[in-house]
C-alpha positions as CSV (number, residue, x, y, z in Angstrom):
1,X,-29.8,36.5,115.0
2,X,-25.8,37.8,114.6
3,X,-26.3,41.2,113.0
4,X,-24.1,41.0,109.6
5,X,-23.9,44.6,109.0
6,X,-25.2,48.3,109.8
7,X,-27.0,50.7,108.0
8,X,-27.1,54.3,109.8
9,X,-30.1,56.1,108.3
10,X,-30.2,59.9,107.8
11,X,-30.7,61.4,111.0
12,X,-28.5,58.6,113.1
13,X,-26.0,59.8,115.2
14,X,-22.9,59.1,113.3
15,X,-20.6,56.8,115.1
16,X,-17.9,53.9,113.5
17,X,-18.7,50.2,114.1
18,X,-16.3,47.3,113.3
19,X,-18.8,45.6,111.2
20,X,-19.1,46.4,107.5
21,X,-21.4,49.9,107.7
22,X,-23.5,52.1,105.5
23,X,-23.1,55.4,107.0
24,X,-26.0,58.0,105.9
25,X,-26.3,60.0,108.7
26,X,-25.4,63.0,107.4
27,X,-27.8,62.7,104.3
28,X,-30.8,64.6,104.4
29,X,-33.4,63.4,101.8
30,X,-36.7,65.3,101.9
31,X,-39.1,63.6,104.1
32,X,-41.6,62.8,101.5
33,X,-38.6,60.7,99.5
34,X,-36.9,59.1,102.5
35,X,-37.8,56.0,102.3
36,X,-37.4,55.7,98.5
37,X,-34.0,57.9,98.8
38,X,-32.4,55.1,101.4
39,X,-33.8,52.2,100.5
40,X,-32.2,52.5,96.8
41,X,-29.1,54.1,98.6
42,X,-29.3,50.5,100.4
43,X,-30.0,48.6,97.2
44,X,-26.6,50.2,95.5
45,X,-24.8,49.6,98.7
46,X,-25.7,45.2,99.1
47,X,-23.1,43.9,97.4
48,X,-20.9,45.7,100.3
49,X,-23.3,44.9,103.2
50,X,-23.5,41.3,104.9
51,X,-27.1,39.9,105.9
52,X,-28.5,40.1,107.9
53,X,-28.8,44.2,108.0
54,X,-29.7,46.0,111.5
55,X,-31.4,49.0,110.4
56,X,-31.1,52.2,112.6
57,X,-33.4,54.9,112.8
58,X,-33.1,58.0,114.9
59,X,-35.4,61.1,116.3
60,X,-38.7,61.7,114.2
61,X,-37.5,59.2,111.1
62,X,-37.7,55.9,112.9
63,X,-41.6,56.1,111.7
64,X,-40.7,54.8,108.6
65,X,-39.0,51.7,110.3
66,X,-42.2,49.8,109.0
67,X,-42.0,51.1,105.7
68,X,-37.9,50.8,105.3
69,X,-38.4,47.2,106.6
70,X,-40.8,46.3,103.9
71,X,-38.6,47.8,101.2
72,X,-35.7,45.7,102.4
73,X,-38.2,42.5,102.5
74,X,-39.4,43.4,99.1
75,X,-35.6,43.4,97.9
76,X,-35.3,40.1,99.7
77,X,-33.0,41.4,102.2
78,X,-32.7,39.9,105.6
79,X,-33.2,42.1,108.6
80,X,-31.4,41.5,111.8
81,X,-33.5,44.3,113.9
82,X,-34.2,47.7,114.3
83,X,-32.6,49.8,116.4
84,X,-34.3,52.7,117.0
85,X,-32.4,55.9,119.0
86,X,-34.4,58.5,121.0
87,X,-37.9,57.4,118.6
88,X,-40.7,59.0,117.5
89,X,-42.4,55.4,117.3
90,X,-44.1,54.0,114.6
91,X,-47.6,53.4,114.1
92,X,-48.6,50.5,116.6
93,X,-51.3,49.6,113.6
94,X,-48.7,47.8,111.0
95,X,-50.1,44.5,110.8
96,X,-47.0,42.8,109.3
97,X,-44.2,44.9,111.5
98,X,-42.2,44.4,113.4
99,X,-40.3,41.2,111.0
100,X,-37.1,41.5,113.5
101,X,-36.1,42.5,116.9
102,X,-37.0,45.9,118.0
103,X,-34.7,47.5,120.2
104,X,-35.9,50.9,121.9
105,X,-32.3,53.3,122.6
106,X,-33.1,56.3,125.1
107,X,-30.1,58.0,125.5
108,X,-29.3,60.8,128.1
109,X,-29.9,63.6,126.1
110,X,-33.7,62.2,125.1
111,X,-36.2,64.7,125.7
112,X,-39.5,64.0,127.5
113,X,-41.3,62.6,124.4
114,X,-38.5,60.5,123.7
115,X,-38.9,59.1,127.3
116,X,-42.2,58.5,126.7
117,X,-42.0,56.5,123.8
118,X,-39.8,54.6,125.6
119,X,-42.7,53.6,128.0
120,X,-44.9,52.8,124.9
121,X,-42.0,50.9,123.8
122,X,-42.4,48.3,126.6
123,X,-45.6,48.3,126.5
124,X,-45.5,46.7,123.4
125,X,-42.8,44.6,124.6
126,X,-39.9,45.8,123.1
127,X,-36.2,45.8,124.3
128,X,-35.3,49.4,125.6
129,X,-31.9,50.5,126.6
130,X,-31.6,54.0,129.1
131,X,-27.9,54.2,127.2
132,X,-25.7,56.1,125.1
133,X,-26.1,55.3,121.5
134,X,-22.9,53.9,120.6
135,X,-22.5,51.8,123.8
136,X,-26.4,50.2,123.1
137,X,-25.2,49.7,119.5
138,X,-21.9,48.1,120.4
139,X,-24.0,45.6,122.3
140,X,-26.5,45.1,120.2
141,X,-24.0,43.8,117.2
142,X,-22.3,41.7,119.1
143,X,-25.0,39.3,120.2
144,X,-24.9,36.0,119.4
Protein backbone atom coordinates (compact mmCIF):
# COMPACT_ATOMS: atom_id res chain seq x y z
CA UNK A 1 0.00 0.00 0.00
CA UNK A 2 1.69 3.66 -1.19
CA UNK A 3 2.47 5.27 2.22
CA UNK A 4 0.46 8.85 2.00
CA UNK A 5 2.25 10.39 4.81
CA UNK A 6 4.68 10.14 7.92
CA UNK A 7 4.18 10.53 11.38
CA UNK A 8 7.63 10.54 13.52
CA UNK A 9 6.64 9.67 17.04
CA UNK A 10 8.51 11.07 20.09
CA UNK A 11 11.65 9.32 20.33
CA UNK A 12 12.20 8.94 16.33
CA UNK A 13 15.30 10.00 15.00
CA UNK A 14 14.43 13.25 13.38
CA UNK A 15 15.06 13.26 9.71
CA UNK A 16 13.03 15.28 6.56
CA UNK A 17 10.98 13.14 4.14
CA UNK A 18 9.42 14.53 0.92
CA UNK A 19 6.08 13.32 1.76
CA UNK A 20 3.71 15.48 3.95
CA UNK A 21 5.24 14.72 7.71
CA UNK A 22 4.21 15.03 11.33
CA UNK A 23 7.43 15.52 13.02
CA UNK A 24 7.33 14.74 16.98
CA UNK A 25 10.53 13.53 17.67
CA UNK A 26 11.64 15.92 19.79
CA UNK A 27 8.45 15.81 22.04
CA UNK A 28 8.67 14.08 25.11
CA UNK A 29 5.23 13.18 26.67
CA UNK A 30 5.34 11.21 29.91
CA UNK A 31 5.21 7.61 29.27
CA UNK A 32 2.13 6.92 31.06
CA UNK A 33 0.29 9.79 28.47
CA UNK A 34 2.07 8.76 25.22
CA UNK A 35 -0.23 7.22 23.54
CA UNK A 36 -3.08 9.65 24.40
CA UNK A 37 -0.50 12.72 23.99
CA UNK A 38 0.28 11.63 20.07
CA UNK A 39 -2.61 10.15 19.06
CA UNK A 40 -4.58 13.61 19.73
CA UNK A 41 -1.33 15.39 18.47
CA UNK A 42 -2.27 13.07 15.31
CA UNK A 43 -5.97 13.80 15.46
CA UNK A 44 -5.20 17.84 15.32
CA UNK A 45 -2.67 17.21 12.63
CA UNK A 46 -5.22 14.93 9.74
CA UNK A 47 -6.50 17.49 7.92
CA UNK A 48 -2.62 18.00 6.98
CA UNK A 49 -1.70 14.28 6.73
CA UNK A 50 -2.69 12.05 3.56
CA UNK A 51 -3.81 8.32 4.23
CA UNK A 52 -2.76 6.17 4.47
CA UNK A 53 -0.25 7.18 7.61
CA UNK A 54 3.12 5.05 8.28
CA UNK A 55 3.58 5.27 11.75
CA UNK A 56 7.19 5.24 13.18
CA UNK A 57 8.26 4.22 16.48
CA UNK A 58 11.75 4.20 17.83
CA UNK A 59 13.93 2.61 20.99
CA UNK A 60 11.64 1.55 23.99
CA UNK A 61 8.28 3.47 22.60
CA UNK A 62 7.60 1.17 19.65
CA UNK A 63 5.58 -0.97 22.37
CA UNK A 64 2.79 1.11 22.05
CA UNK A 65 2.74 0.41 18.21
CA UNK A 66 -0.35 -1.81 19.08
CA UNK A 67 -1.98 0.65 21.11
CA UNK A 68 -1.18 3.86 18.74
CA UNK A 69 -2.48 1.67 15.87
CA UNK A 70 -5.77 1.00 17.54
CA UNK A 71 -6.17 4.72 18.39
CA UNK A 72 -5.63 5.63 14.70
CA UNK A 73 -8.24 2.65 13.76
CA UNK A 74 -10.62 4.01 16.28
CA UNK A 75 -10.27 7.56 14.52
CA UNK A 76 -10.86 5.71 11.25
CA UNK A 77 -7.49 6.40 10.07
CA UNK A 78 -5.87 4.26 7.56
CA UNK A 79 -2.47 2.84 8.35
CA UNK A 80 0.14 2.16 5.78
CA UNK A 81 2.64 0.26 8.27
CA UNK A 82 4.79 0.55 11.10
CA UNK A 83 8.08 1.13 10.92
CA UNK A 84 9.74 0.47 13.85
CA UNK A 85 13.75 1.79 14.44
CA UNK A 86 16.14 -0.09 16.80
CA UNK A 87 12.58 -1.73 18.79
CA UNK A 88 11.93 -2.76 22.02
CA UNK A 89 9.03 -4.98 20.39
CA UNK A 90 5.69 -5.19 21.29
CA UNK A 91 3.86 -7.76 23.03
CA UNK A 92 3.70 -10.84 20.59
CA UNK A 93 0.06 -11.49 22.50
CA UNK A 94 -2.15 -8.57 20.61
CA UNK A 95 -4.65 -10.50 19.01
CA UNK A 96 -5.84 -7.82 16.58
CA UNK A 97 -2.05 -6.36 15.74
CA UNK A 98 -0.37 -6.03 13.60
CA UNK A 99 -3.41 -4.25 10.95
CA UNK A 100 -0.41 -3.15 8.41
CA UNK A 101 2.94 -4.02 7.41
CA UNK A 102 5.56 -4.28 10.07
CA UNK A 103 8.86 -3.32 9.14
CA UNK A 104 11.80 -4.13 11.72
CA UNK A 105 14.81 -1.07 11.19
CA UNK A 106 18.22 -2.14 12.89
CA UNK A 107 20.53 0.39 12.36
CA UNK A 108 24.32 0.35 12.98
CA UNK A 109 24.35 1.97 16.11
CA UNK A 110 21.60 -0.78 17.57
CA UNK A 111 22.70 -2.22 20.67
CA UNK A 112 22.61 -6.00 21.43
CA UNK A 113 18.99 -6.04 22.56
CA UNK A 114 18.00 -4.11 19.59
CA UNK A 115 19.72 -6.93 17.54
CA UNK A 116 17.96 -9.26 19.19
CA UNK A 117 14.62 -8.10 18.60
CA UNK A 118 15.54 -8.07 15.35
CA UNK A 119 15.79 -11.91 15.37
CA UNK A 120 12.28 -12.11 17.17
CA UNK A 121 11.29 -9.81 14.51
CA UNK A 122 11.64 -12.52 11.88
CA UNK A 123 10.58 -14.86 13.70
CA UNK A 124 7.33 -13.55 13.58
CA UNK A 125 7.86 -12.89 10.01
CA UNK A 126 8.34 -9.39 9.81
CA UNK A 127 10.44 -7.27 7.23
CA UNK A 128 13.81 -6.30 8.95
CA UNK A 129 16.31 -3.88 7.41
CA UNK A 130 20.29 -4.02 8.93
CA UNK A 131 20.14 -0.12 7.64
CA UNK A 132 20.49 3.37 8.57
CA UNK A 133 17.18 4.84 9.45
CA UNK A 134 16.73 7.42 6.93
CA UNK A 135 17.84 5.20 4.02
CA UNK A 136 15.22 2.12 5.30
CA UNK A 137 12.67 5.01 5.56
CA UNK A 138 13.36 6.45 2.19
CA UNK A 139 12.63 3.05 0.82
CA UNK A 140 9.98 2.20 2.68
CA UNK A 141 7.82 5.39 1.29
CA UNK A 142 8.45 4.98 -1.87
CA UNK A 143 7.01 1.52 -2.52
CA UNK A 144 4.44 1.06 -4.73
Amino acid sequence: MPVGSVVLTPGTPPVSCDLPTLDLSSETPRESDWIPVVSLTISRSASQLPEPVLLVLAGHHAVHAPGLGFAQRSARRSIAGYLLVDPVLPSATAQDWPDAPVTVVITPDADDDSRSAGLAARLRGWEVLETPFVEALGAIVHRP
